[in-house]
C-alpha positions in Angstrom: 0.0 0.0 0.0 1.4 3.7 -0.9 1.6 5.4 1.9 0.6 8.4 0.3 -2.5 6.9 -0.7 -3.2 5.9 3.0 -3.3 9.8 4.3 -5.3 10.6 1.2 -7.7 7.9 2.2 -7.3 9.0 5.8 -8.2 12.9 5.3 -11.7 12.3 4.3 -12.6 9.1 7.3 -11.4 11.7 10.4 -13.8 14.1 9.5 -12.2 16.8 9.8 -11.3 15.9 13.4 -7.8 15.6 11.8 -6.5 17.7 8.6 -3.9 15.6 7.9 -1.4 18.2 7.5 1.5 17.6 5.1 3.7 17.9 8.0 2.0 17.5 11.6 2.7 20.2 13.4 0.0 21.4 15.1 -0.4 24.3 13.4 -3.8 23.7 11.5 -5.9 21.8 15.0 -4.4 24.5 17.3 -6.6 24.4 20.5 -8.7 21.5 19.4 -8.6 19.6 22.6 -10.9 17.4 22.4 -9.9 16.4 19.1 -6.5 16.0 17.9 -4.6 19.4 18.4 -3.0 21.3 21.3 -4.3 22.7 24.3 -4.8 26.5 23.9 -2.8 28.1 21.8 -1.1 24.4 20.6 2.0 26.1 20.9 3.5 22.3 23.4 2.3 20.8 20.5 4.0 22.9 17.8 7.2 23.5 19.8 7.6 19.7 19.7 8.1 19.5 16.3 9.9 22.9 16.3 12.6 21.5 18.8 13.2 18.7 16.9 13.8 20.2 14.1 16.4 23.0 15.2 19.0 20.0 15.3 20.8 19.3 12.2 22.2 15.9 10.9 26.2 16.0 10.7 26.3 13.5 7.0 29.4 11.3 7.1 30.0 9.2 4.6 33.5 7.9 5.0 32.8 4.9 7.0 31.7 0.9 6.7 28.0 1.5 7.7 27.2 0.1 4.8 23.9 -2.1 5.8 22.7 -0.6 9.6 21.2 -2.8 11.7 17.9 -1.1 13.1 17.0 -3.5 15.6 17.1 -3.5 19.6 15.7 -5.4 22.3 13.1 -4.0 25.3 11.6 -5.3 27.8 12.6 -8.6 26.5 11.3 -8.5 23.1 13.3 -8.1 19.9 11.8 -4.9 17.7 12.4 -4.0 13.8 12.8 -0.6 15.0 13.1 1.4 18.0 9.4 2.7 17.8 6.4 1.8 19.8 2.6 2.9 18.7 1.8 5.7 21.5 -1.2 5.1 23.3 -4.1 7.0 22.0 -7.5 6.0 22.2 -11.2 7.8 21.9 -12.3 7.5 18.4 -15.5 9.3 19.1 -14.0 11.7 21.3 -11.2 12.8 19.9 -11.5 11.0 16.2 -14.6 12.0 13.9 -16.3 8.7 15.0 -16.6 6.9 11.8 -14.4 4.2 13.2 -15.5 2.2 16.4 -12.6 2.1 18.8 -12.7 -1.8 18.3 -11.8 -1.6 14.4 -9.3 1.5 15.0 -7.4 -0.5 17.6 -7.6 -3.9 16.1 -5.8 -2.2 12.8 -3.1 -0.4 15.1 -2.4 -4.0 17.1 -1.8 -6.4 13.8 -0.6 -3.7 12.0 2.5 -2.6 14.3 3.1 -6.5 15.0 3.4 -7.4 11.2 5.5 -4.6 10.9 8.0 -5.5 13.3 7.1 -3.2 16.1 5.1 -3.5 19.3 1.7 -0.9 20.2 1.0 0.4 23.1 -3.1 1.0 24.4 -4.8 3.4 25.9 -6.7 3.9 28.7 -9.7 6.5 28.3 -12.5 9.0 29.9 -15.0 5.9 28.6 -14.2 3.1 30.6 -15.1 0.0 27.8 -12.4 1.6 25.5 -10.1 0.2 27.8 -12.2 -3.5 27.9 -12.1 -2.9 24.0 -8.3 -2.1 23.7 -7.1 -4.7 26.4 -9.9 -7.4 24.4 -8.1 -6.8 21.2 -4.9 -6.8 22.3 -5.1 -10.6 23.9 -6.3 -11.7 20.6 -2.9 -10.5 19.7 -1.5 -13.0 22.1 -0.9 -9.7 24.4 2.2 -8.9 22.3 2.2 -4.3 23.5 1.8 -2.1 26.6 -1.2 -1.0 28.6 -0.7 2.6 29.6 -3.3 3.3 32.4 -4.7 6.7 33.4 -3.6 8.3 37.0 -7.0 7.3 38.5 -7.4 6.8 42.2 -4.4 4.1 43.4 -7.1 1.6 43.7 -8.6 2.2 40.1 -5.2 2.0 38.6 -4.5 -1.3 40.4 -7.8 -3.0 39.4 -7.3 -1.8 35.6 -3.5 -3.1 36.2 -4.6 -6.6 37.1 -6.8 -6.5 33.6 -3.8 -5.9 31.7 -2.6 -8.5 33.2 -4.8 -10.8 32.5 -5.0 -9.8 28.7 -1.1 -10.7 28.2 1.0 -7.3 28.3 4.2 -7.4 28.6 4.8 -4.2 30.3 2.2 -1.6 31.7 2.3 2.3 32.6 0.7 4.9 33.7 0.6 8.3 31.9 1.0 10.5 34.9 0.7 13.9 32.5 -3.0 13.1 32.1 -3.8 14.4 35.5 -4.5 17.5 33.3 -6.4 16.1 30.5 -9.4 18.2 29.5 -11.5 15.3 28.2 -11.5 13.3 31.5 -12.4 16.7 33.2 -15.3 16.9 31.2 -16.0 13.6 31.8 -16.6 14.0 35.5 -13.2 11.3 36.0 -10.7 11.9 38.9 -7.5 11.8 37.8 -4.7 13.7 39.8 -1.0 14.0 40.4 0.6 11.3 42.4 3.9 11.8 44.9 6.7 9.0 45.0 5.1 6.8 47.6 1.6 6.3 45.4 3.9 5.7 42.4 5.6 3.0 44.4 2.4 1.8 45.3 1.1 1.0 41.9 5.1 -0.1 40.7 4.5 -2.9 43.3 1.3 -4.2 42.9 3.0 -5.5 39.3 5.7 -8.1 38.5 5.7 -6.4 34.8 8.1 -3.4 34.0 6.6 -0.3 35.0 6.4 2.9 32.7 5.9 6.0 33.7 5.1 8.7 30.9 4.9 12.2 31.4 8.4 13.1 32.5 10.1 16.8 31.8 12.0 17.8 34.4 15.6 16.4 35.4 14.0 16.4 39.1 10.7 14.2 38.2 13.3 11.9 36.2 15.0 11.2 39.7 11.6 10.9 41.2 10.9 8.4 39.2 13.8 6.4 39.5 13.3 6.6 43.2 10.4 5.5 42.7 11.1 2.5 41.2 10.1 2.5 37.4 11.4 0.2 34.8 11.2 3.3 32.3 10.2 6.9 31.6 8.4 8.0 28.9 9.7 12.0 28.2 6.6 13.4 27.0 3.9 16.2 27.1 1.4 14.4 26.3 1.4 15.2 23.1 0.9 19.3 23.9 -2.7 18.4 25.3 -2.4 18.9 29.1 -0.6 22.4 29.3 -0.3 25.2 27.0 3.5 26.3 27.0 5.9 23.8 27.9 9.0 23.4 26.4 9.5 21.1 23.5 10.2 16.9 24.1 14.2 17.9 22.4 14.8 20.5 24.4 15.1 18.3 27.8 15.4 15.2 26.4 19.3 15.1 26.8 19.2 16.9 30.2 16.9 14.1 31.2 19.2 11.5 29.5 22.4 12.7 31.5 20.7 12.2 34.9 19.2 8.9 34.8 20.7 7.6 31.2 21.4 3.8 32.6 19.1 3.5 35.6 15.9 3.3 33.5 15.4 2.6 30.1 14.0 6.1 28.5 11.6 6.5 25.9 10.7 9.9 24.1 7.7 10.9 22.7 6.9 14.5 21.2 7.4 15.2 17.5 8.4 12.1 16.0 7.5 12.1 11.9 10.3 10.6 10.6 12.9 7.8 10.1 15.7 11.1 11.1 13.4 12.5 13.6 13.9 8.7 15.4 17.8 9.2 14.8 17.7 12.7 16.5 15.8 11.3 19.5 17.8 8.4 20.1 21.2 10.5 19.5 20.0 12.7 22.3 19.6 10.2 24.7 16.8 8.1 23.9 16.4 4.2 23.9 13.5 4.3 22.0 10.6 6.0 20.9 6.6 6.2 20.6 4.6 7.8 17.2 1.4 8.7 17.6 -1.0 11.0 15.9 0.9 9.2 12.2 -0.4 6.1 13.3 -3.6 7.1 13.8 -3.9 8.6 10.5 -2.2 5.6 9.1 -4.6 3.7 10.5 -8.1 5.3 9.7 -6.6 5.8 5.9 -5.5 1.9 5.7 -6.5 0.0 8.4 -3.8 -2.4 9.8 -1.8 -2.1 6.0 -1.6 1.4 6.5 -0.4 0.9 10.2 2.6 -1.2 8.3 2.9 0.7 5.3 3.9 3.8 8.0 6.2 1.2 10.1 8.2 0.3 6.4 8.2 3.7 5.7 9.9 4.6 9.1 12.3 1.5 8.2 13.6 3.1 5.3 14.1 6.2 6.5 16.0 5.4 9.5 18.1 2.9 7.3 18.9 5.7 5.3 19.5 8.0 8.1 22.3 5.7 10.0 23.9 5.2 6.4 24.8 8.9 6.3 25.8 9.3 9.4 27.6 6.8 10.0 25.7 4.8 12.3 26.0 0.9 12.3 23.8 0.0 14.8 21.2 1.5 17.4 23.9 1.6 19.7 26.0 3.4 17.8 23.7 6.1 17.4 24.8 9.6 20.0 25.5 12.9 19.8 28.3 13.5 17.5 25.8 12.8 14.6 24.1 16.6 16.0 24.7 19.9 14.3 
């Protein structure tokens, strides 16, 4: 499937809840929250992409990294790529509604496991989303991640022990959505947690833990205190507070306190096979897409969820050819303008 011809396709089935910009920035959905845009003026979402691009790509091409290998192992399973599906759920909240959040997950699921690369599901303001998303994914023999909302402890536990039971491999909480505006309207308590709740929930799991909503060097260490397996360094996609820095422009801040102590994931931006390369060289292990795979998904179903993932491939391919970069692990920061 052309990949183009998946966000033609996709344009028309959001309906209008999603422009599908030719580059997904934020710009066009500004302050569309519900929907798919930024909180107020959009500017956390448009500074993400902004950030990322203000670093440059040094091209070498003197070198033997002739055929890069793009693979990497997490949380004990071997990935094409170093890109997980982001969790984002709420077709008829956020979506246009012309999917049900059964078929729009279903697609993401098979699609990210056929290419190579494993999703992660969401957790919503409409509690059978989460029944749906977990449902599908044990179909899937539980092969992603269930990120759950930062309910009261006891919620988070119950919906913890579901995941579970479905399969995962790993579960996570997305702290950041403390702030969400659609759970607000939705009459759902969800609130900040301090280190001792965190611990709480870490413990009532034999899984690796995730916490995602990370942007300060001082939450990093909280978490790790904490206990987590992994951060996720994120701001929610620009949709819980106007005005916070770009993802880049912590990222390796973040990376130099607690590089090594937890595996950390990045998510804020990502479009592109070098926008993967530039997370990763600033400190990343790995990273999570997701507005793309939502549009990949509503214009192609699950082939258009892999048609994005090949598309990444290449790119990123490409990318460690030019600069240099023979493996993951050889990806850091002297490939940075």
């Amino acid at each position: 499937m052309n990949y183009k011809d998946v966000l033609k396709d996709a344009r028309g089935n959001l309906n209008k809840s999603c422009r599908v910009c030719p580059i997904c920035n934020g710009i066009a959905c500004a302050g569309e929250v519900p929907g798919m845009g930024g909180k107020g003026t959009g500017d956390a979402f448009k500074i993400n992409i902004e950030s990322l691009e203000s670093y440059k790509l040094n091209m070498r091409t003197i070198h033997d990294a002739k055929n890069p290998d793009t693979t990497l192992e997490l949380f004990g399973r071997k990935m094409d790529i170093p890109v997980f599906a982001a969790p984002v759920s709420g077709t008829t909240l956020n979506m246009g509604g012309k999917f049900s959040e059964e078929e729009y997950i279903s697609w993401v699921i098979s699609g990210c496991l056929s290419g190579g690369v494993f999703p992660m599901v969401g957790d919503t303001a409409v509690d059978s989303f989460l029944t749906t998303n977990l449902s599908e994914l044990e179909k899937q023999g539980g092969n992603g991640i269930a990120i759950i909302k930062p309910w009261e402890n006891a919620n988070v536990i119950g919906k913890i022990k579901l995941a579970e039971e479905a399969g995962v491999f790993a579960i996570g909480m997305d702290i950041d959505a403390c702030g969400l505006i659609t759970l607000a309207l939705a009459g759902k308590p969800v609130m900040p947690k301090n280190v001792d709740e965190i611990k709480e929930i870490v413990n009532s799991t034999k899984l690796p833990f995730i916490l995602k909503g990370i942007m300060t060097t001082d939450e990093a260490k909280l978490a790790v205190e904490a206990g987590v397996a992994a951060i996720v360094v994120s701001n929610h996609g620009g949709r819980v507070l106007d005005q916070t820095p770009g993802v880049a422009d912590v990222l390796q801040d973040i990376a130099q306190e607690v590089k090594g102590k937890v595996i950390i994931l990045a998510d804020g931006g990502v479009r592109s096979g070098a926008d993967i390369l530039k997370m990763i060289a600033l400190g990343a292990d790995a990273v999570l897409i997701g507005r793309p795979f939502v549009t990949a998904s509503f214009g192609g179903k699950a082939e258009g969820v892999k048609s994005y993932i090949d598309y990444l491939k290449g790119e990123l391919k490409s990318a460690m050819v030019l600069t240099g970069c023979k493996s993951i692990k050889d990806i850091n920061s002297r490939i940075l303008y």
